[in-house]
N, CA, C and O atoms as a GROMACS GRO file, in nm:
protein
  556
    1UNK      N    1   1.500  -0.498   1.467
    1UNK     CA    2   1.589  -0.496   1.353
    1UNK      C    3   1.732  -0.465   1.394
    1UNK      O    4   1.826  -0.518   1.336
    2UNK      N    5   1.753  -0.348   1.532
    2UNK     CA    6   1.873  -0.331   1.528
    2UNK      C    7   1.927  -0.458   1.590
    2UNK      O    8   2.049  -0.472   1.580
    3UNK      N    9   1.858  -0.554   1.653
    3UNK     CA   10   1.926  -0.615   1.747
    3UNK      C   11   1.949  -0.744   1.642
    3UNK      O   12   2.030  -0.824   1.687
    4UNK      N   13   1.905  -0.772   1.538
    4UNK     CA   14   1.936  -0.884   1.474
    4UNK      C   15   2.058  -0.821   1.399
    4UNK      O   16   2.158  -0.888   1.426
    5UNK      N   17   2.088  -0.718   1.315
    5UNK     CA   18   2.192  -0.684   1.318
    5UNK      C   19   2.343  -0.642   1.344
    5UNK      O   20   2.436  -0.624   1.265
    6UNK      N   21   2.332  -0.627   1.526
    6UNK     CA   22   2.396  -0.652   1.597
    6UNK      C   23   2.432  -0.802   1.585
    6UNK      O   24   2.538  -0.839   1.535
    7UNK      N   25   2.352  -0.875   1.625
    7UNK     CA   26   2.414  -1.011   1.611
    7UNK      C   27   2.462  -1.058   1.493
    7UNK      O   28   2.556  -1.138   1.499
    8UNK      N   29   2.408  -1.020   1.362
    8UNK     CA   30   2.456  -1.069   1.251
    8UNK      C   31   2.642  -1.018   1.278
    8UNK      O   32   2.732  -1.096   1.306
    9UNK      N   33   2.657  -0.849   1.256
    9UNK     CA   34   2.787  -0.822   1.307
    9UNK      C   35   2.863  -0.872   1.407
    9UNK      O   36   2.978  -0.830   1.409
   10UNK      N   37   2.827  -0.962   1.501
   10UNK     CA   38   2.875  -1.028   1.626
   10UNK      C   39   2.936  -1.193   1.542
   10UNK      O   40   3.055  -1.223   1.526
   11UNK      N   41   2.806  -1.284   1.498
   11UNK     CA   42   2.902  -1.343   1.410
   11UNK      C   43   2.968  -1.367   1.342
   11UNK      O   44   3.022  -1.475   1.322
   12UNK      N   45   2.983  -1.219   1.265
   12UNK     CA   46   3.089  -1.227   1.159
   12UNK      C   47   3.227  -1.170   1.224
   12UNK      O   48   3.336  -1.202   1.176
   13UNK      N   49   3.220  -1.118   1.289
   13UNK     CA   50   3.338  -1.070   1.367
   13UNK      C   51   3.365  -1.235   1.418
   13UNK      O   52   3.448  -1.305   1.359
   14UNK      N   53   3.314  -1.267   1.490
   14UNK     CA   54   3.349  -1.414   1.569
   14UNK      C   55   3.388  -1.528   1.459
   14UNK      O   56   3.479  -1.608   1.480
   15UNK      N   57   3.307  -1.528   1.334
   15UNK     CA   58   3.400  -1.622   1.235
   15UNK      C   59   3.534  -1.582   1.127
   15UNK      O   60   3.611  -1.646   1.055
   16UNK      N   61   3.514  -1.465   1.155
   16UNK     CA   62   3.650  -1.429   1.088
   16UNK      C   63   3.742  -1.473   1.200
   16UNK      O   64   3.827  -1.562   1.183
   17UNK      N   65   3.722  -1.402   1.331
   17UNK     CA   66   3.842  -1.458   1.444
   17UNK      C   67   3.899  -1.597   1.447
   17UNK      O   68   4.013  -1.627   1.483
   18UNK      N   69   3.778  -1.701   1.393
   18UNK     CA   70   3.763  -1.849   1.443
   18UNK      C   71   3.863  -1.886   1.272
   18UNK      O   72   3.936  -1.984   1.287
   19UNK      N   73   3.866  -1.861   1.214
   19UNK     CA   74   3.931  -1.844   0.998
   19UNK      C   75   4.046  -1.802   1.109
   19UNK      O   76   4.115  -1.899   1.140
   20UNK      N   77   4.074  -1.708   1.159
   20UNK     CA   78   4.192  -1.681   1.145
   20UNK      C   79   4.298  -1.765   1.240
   20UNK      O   80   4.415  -1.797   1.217
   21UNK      N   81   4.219  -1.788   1.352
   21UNK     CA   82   4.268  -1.906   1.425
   21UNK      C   83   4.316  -2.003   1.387
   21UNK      O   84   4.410  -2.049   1.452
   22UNK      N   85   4.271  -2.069   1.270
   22UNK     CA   86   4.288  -2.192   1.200
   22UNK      C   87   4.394  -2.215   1.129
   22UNK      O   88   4.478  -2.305   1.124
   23UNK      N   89   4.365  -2.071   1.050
   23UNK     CA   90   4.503  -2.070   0.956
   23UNK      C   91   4.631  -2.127   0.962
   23UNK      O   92   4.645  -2.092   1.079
   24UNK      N   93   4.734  -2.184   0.938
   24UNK     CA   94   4.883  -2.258   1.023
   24UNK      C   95   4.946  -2.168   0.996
   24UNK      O   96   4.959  -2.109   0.889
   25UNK      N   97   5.010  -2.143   1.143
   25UNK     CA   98   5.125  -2.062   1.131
   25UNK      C   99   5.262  -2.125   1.060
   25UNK      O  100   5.278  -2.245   1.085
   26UNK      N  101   5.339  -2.078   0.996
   26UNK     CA  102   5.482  -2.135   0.909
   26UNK      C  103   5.544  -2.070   1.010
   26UNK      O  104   5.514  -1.957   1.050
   27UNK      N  105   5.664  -2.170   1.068
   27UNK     CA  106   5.802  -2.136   1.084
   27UNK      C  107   5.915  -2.148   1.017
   27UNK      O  108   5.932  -2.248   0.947
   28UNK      N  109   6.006  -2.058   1.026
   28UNK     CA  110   6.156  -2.092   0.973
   28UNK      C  111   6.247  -2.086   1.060
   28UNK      O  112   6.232  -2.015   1.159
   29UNK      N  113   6.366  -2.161   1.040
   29UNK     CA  114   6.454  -2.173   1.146
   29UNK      C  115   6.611  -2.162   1.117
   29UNK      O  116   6.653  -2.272   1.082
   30UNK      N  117   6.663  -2.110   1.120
   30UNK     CA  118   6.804  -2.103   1.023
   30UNK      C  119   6.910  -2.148   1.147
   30UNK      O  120   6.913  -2.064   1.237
   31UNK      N  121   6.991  -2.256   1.168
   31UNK     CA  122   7.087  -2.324   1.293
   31UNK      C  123   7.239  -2.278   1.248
   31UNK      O  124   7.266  -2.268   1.128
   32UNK      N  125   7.305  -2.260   1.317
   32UNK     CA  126   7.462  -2.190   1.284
   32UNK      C  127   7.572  -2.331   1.334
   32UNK      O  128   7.575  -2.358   1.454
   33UNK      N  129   7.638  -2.395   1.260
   33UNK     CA  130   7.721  -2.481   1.356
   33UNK      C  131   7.846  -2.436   1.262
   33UNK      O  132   7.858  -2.444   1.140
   34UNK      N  133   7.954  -2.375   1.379
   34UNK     CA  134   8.076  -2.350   1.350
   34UNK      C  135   8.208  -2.406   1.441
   34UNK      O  136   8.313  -2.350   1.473
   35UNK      N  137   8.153  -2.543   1.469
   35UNK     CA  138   8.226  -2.565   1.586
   35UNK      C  139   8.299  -2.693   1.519
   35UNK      O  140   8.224  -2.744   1.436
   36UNK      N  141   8.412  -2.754   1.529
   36UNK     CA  142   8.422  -2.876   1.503
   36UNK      C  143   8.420  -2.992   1.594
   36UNK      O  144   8.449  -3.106   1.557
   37UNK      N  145   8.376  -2.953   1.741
   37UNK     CA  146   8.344  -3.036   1.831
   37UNK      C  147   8.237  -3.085   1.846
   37UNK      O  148   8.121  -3.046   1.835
   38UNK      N  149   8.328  -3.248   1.892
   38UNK     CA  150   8.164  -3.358   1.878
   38UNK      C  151   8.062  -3.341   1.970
   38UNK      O  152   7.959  -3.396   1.930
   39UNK      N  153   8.054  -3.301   2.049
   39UNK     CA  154   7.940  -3.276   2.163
   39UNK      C  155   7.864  -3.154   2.128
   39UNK      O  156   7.742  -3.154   2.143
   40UNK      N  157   7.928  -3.046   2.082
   40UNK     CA  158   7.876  -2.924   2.039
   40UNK      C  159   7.777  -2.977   1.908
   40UNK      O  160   7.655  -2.989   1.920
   41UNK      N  161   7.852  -3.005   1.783
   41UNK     CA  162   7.798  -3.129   1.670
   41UNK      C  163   7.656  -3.202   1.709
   41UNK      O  164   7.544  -3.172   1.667
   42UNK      N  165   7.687  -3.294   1.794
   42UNK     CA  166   7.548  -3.404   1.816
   42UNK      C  167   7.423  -3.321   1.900
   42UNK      O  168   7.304  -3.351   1.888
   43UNK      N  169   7.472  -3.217   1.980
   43UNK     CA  170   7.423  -3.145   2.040
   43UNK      C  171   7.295  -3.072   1.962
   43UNK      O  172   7.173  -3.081   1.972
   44UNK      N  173   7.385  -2.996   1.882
   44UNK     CA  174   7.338  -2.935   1.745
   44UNK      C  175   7.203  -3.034   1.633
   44UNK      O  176   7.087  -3.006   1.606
   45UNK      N  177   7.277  -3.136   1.600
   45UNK     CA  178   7.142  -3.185   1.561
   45UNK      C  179   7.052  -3.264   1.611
   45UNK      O  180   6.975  -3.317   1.531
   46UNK      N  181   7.039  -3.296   1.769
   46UNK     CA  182   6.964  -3.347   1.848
   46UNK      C  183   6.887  -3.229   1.826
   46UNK      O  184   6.785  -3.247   1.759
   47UNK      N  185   6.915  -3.081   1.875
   47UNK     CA  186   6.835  -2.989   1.941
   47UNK      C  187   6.714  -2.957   1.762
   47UNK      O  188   6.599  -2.916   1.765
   48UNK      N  189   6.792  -2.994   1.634
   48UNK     CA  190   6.719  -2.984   1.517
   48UNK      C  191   6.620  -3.105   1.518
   48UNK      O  192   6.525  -3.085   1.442
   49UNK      N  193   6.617  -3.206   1.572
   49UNK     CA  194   6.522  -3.343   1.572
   49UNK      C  195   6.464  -3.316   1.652
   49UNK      O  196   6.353  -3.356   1.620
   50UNK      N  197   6.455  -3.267   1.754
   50UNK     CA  198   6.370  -3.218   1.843
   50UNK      C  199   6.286  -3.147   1.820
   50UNK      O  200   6.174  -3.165   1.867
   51UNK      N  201   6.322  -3.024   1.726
   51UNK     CA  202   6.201  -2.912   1.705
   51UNK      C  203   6.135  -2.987   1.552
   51UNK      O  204   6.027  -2.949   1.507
   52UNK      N  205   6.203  -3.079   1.494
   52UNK     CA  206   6.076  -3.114   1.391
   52UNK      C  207   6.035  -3.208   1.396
   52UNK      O  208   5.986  -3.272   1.302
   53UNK      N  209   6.053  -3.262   1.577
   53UNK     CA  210   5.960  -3.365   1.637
   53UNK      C  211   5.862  -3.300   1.671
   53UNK      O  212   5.753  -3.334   1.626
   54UNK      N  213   5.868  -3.226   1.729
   54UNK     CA  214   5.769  -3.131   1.805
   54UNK      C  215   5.655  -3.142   1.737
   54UNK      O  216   5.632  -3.122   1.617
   55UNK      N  217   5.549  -3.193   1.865
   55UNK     CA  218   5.424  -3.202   1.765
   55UNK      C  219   5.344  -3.048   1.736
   55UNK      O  220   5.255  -3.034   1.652
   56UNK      N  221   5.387  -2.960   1.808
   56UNK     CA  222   5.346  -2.829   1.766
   56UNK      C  223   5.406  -2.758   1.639
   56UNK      O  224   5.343  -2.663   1.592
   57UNK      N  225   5.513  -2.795   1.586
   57UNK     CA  226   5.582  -2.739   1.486
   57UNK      C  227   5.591  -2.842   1.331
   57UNK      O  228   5.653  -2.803   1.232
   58UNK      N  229   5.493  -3.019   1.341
   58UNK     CA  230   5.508  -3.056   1.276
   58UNK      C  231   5.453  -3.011   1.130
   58UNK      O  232   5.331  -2.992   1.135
   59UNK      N  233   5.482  -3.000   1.063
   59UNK     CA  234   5.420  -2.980   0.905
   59UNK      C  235   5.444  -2.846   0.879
   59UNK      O  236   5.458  -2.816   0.761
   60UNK      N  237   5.455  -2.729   0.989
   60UNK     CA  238   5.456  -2.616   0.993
   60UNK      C  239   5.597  -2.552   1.028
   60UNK      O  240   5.616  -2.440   1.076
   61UNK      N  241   5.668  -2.625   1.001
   61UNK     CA  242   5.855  -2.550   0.984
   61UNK      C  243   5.906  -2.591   0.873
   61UNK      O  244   5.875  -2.698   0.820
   62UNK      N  245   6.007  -2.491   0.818
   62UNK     CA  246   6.101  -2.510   0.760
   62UNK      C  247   6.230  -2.515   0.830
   62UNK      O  248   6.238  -2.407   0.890
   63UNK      N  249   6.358  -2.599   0.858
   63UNK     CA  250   6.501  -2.586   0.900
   63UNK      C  251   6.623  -2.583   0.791
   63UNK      O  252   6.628  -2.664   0.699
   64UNK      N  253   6.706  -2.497   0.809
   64UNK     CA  254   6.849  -2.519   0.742
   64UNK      C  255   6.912  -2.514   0.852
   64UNK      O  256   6.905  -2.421   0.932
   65UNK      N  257   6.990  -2.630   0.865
   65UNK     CA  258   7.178  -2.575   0.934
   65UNK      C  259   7.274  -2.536   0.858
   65UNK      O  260   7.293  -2.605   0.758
   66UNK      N  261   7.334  -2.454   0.872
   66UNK     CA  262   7.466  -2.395   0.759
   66UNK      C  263   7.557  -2.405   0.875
   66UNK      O  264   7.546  -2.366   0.991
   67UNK      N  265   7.644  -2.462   0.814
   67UNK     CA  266   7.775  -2.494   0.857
   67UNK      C  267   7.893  -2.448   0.780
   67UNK      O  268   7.928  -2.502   0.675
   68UNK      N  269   7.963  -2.335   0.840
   68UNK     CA  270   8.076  -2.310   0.802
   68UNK      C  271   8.204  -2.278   0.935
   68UNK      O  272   8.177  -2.322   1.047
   69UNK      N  273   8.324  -2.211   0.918
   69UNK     CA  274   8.422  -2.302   0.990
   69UNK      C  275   8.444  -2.470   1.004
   69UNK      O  276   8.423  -2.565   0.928
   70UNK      N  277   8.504  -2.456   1.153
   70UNK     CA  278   8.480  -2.598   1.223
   70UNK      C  279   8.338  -2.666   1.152
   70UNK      O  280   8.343  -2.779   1.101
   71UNK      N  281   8.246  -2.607   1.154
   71UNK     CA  282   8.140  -2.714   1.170
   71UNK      C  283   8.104  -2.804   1.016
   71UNK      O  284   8.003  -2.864   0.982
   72UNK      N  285   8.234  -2.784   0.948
   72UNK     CA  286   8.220  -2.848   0.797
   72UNK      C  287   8.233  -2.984   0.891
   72UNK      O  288   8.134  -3.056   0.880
   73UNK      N  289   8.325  -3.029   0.970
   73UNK     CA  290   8.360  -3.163   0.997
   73UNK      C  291   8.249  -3.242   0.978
   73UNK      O  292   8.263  -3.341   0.907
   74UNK      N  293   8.086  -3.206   1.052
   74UNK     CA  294   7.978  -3.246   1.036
   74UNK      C  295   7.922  -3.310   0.921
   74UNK      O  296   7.822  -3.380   0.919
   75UNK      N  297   8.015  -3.271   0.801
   75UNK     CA  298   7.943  -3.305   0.680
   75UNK      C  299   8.028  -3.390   0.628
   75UNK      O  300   7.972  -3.481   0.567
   76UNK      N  301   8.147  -3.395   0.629
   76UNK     CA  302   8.309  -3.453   0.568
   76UNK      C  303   8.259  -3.647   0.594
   76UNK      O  304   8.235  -3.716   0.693
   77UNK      N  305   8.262  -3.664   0.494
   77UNK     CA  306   8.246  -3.821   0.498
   77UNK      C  307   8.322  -3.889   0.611
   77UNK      O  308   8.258  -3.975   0.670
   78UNK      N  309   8.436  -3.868   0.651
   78UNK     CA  310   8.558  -3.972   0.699
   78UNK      C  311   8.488  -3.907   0.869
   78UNK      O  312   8.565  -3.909   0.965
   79UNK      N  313   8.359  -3.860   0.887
   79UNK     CA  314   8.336  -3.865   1.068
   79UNK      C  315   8.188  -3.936   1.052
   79UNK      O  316   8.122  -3.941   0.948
   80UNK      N  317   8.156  -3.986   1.172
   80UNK     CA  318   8.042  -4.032   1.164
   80UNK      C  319   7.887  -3.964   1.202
   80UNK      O  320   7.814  -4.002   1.293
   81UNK      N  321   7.872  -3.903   1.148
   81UNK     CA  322   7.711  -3.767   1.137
   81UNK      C  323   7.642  -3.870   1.056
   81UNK      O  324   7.536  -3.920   1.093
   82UNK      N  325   7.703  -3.901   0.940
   82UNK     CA  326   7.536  -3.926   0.793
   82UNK      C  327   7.476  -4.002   0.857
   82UNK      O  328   7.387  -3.924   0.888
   83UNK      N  329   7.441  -4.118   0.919
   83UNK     CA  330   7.295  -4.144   0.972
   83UNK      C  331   7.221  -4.067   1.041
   83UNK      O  332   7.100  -4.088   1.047
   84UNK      N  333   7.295  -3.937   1.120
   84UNK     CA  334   7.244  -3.849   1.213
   84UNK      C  335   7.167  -3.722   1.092
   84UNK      O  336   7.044  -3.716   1.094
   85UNK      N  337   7.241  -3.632   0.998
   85UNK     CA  338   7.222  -3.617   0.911
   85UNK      C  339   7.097  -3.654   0.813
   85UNK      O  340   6.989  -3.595   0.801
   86UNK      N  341   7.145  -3.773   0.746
   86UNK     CA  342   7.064  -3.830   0.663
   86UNK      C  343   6.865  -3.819   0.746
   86UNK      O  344   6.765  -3.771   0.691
   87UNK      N  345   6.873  -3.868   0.857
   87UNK     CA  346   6.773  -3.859   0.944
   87UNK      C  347   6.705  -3.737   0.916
   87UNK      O  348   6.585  -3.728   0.892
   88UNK      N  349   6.792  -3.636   0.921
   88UNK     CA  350   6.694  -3.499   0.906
   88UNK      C  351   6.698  -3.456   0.779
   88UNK      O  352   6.615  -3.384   0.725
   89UNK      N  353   6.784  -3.496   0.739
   89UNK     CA  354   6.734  -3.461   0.540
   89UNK      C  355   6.599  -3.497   0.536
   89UNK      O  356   6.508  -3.414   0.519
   90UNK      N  357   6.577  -3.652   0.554
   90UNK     CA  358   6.432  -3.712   0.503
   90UNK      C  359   6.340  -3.625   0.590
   90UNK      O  360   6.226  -3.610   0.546
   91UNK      N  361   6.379  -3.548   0.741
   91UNK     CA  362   6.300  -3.460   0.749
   91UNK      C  363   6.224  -3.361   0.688
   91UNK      O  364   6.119  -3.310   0.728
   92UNK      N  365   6.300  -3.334   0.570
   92UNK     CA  366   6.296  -3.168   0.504
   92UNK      C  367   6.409  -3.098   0.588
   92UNK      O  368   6.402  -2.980   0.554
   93UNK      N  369   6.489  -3.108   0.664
   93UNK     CA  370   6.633  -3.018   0.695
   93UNK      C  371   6.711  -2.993   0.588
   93UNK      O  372   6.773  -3.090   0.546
   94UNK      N  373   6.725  -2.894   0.534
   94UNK     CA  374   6.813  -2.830   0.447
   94UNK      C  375   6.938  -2.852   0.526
   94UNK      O  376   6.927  -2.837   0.648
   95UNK      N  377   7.079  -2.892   0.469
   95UNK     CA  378   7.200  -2.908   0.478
   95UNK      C  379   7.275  -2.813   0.423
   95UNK      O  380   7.230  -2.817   0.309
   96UNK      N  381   7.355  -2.730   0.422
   96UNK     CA  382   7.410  -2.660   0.334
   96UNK      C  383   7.560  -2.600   0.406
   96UNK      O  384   7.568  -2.534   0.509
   97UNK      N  385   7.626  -2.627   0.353
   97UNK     CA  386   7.832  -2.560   0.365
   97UNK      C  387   7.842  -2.476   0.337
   97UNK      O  388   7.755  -2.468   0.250
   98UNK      N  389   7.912  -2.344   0.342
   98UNK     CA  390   8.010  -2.276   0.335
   98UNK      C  391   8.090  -2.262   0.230
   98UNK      O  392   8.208  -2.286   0.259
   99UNK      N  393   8.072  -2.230   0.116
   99UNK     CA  394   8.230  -2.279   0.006
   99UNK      C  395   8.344  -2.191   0.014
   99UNK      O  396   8.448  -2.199  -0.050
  100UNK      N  397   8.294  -2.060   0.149
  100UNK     CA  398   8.417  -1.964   0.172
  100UNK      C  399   8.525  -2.086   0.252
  100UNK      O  400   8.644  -2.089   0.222
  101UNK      N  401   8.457  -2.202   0.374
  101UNK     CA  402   8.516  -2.256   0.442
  101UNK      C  403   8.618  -2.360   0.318
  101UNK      O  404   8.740  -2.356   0.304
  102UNK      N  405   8.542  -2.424   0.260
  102UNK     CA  406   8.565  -2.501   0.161
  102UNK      C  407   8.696  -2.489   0.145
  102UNK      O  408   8.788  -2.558   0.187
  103UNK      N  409   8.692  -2.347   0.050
  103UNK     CA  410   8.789  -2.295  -0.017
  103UNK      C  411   8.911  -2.264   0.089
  103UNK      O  412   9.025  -2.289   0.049
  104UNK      N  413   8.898  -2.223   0.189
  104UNK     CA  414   8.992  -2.165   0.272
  104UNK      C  415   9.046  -2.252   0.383
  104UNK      O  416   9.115  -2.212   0.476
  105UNK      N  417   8.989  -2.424   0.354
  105UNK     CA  418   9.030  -2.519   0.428
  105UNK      C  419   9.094  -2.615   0.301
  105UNK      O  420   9.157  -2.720   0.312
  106UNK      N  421   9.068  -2.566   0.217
  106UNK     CA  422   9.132  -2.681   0.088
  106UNK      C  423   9.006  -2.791   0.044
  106UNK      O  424   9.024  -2.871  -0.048
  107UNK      N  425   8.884  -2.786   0.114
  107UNK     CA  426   8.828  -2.894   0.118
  107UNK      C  427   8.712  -2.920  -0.057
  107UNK      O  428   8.638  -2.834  -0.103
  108UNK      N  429   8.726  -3.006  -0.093
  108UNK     CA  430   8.657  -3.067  -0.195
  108UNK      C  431   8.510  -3.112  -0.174
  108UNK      O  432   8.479  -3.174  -0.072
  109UNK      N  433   8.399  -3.072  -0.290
  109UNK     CA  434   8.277  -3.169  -0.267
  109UNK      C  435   8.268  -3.296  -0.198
  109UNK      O  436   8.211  -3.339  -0.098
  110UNK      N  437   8.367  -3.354  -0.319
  110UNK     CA  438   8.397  -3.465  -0.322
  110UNK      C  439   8.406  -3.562  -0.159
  110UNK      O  440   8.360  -3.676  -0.141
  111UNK      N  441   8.471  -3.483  -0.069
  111UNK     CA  442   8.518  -3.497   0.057
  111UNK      C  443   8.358  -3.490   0.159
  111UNK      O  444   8.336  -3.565   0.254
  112UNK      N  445   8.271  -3.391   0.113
  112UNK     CA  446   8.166  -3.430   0.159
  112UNK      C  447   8.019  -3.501   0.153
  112UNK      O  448   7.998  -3.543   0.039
  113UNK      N  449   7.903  -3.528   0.250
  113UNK     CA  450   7.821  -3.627   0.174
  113UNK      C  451   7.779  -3.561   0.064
  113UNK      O  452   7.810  -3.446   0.034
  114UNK      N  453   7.680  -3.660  -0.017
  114UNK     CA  454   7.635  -3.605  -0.165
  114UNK      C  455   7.507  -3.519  -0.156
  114UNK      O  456   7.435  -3.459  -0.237
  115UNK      N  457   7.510  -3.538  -0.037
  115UNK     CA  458   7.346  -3.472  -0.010
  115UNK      C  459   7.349  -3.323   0.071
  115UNK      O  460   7.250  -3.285   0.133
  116UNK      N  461   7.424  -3.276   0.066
  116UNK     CA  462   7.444  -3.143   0.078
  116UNK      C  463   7.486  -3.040   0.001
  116UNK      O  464   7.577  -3.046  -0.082
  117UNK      N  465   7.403  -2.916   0.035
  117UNK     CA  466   7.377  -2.822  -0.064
  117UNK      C  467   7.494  -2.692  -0.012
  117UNK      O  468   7.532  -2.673   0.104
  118UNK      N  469   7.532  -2.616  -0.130
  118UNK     CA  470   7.609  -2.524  -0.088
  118UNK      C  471   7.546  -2.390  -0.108
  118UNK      O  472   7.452  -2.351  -0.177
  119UNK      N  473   7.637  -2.325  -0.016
  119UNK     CA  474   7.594  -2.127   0.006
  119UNK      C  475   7.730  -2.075  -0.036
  119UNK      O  476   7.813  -2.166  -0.046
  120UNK      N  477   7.781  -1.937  -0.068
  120UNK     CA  478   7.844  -1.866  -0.147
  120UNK      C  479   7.911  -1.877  -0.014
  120UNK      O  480   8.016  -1.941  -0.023
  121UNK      N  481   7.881  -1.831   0.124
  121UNK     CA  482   7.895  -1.775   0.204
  121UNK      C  483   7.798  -1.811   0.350
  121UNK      O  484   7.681  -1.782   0.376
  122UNK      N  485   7.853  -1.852   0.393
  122UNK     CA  486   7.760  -1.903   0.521
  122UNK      C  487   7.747  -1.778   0.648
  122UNK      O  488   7.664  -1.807   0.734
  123UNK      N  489   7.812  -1.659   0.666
  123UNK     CA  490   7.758  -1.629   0.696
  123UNK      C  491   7.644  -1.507   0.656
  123UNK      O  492   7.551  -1.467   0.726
  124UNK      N  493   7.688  -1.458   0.511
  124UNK     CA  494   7.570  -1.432   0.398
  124UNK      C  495   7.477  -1.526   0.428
  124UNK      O  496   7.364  -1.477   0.438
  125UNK      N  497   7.482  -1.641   0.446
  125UNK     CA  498   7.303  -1.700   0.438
  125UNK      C  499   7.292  -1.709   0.555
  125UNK      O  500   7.205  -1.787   0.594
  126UNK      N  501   7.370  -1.637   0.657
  126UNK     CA  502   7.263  -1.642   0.809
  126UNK      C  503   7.226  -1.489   0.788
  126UNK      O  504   7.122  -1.470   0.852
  127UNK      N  505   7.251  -1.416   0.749
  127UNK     CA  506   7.241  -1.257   0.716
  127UNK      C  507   7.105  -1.281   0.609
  127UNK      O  508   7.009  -1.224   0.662
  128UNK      N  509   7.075  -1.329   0.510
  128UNK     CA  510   6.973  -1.307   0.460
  128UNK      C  511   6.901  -1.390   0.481
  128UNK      O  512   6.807  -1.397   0.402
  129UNK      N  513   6.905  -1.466   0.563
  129UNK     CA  514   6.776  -1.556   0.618
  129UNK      C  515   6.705  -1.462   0.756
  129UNK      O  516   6.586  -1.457   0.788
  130UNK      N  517   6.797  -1.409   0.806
  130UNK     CA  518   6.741  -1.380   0.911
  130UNK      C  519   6.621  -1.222   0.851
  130UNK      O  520   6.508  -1.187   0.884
  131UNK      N  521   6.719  -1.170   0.757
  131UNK     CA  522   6.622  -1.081   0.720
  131UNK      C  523   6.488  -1.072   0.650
  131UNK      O  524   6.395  -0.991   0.645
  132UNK      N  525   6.526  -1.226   0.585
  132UNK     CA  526   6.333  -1.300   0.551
  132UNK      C  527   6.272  -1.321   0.659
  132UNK      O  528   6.162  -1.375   0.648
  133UNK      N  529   6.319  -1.288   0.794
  133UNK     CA  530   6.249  -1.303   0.906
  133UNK      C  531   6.274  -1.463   0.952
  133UNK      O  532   6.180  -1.510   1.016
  134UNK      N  533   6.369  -1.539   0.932
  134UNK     CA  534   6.430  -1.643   0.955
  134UNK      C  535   6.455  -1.614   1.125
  134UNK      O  536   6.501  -1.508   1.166
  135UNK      N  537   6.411  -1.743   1.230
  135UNK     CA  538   6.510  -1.730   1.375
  135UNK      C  539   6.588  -1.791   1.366
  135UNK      O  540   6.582  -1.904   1.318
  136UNK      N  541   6.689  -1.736   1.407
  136UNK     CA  542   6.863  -1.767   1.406
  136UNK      C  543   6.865  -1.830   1.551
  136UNK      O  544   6.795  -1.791   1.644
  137UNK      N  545   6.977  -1.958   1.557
  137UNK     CA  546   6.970  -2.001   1.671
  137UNK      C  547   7.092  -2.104   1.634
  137UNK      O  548   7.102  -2.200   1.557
  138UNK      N  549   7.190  -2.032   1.737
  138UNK     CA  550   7.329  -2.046   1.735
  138UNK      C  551   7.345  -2.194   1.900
  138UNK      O  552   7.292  -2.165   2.007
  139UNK      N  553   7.408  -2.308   1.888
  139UNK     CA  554   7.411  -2.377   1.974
  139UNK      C  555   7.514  -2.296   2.081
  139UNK      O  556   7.541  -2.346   2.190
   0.00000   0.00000   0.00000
């Protein structure tokens, strides 16, 4: 009796382990681009197509880039990003500006694509992303 019990406790320990194994881990990823240089720029969202190529991270990440300073250029219609862009929207990449930069560069919605979302404060939303336990990852 004790020894079938033992084993009963042996597989349940071993299928909870095997449940928990399974489970998908979620990532989040929060990207900083404050640069207005193009190599730094393409750099930047190569290294974002990459990780939600990744066949280890597919289905199981979330990404935002927030861009404030320099790195509004990225979004400003009159440079060429939106096919680069657009690409990772249909990913699920969250896009999102700065409206401190906005404001303190003169710059208008209007001026950028339509498909980007705004933050009060960009670097407020690297500050409270990271504290949802967001990884921050500055190019």
């Amino acid at each position: 009796m004790k020894k079938v019990m033992l084993l009963l406790c042996l597989f349940s320990i071993l299928g909870t382990q095997y449940a928990m194994s399974q489970r998908k881990t979620k990532y989040k990823a929060i990207y900083q681009l404050n640069s207005d240089d193009d190599k730094t720029i393409r750099n930047t969202l190569r290294n974002i197509k990459n990780a939600v190529e990744d066949p280890r991270l597919q289905g199981k990440v979330t990404i935002e880039l927030v861009a404030h300073g320099g790195g509004v250029t990225a979004y400003k219609k009159d440079h060429p990003y939106e096919s680069l862009l657009q690409e990772l929207r249909t990913k699920g990449v969250l896009l999102v500006e700065c409206e401190n930069t906005m404001r303190e560069r003169n710059i208008s919605k209007e001026e950028l694509f339509p498909f980007i979302q705004y933050t009060p404060s960009g670097n407020g939303e690297l500050i409270m992303k990271q504290a949802e336990g967001w990884s921050y990852v500055h190019p």
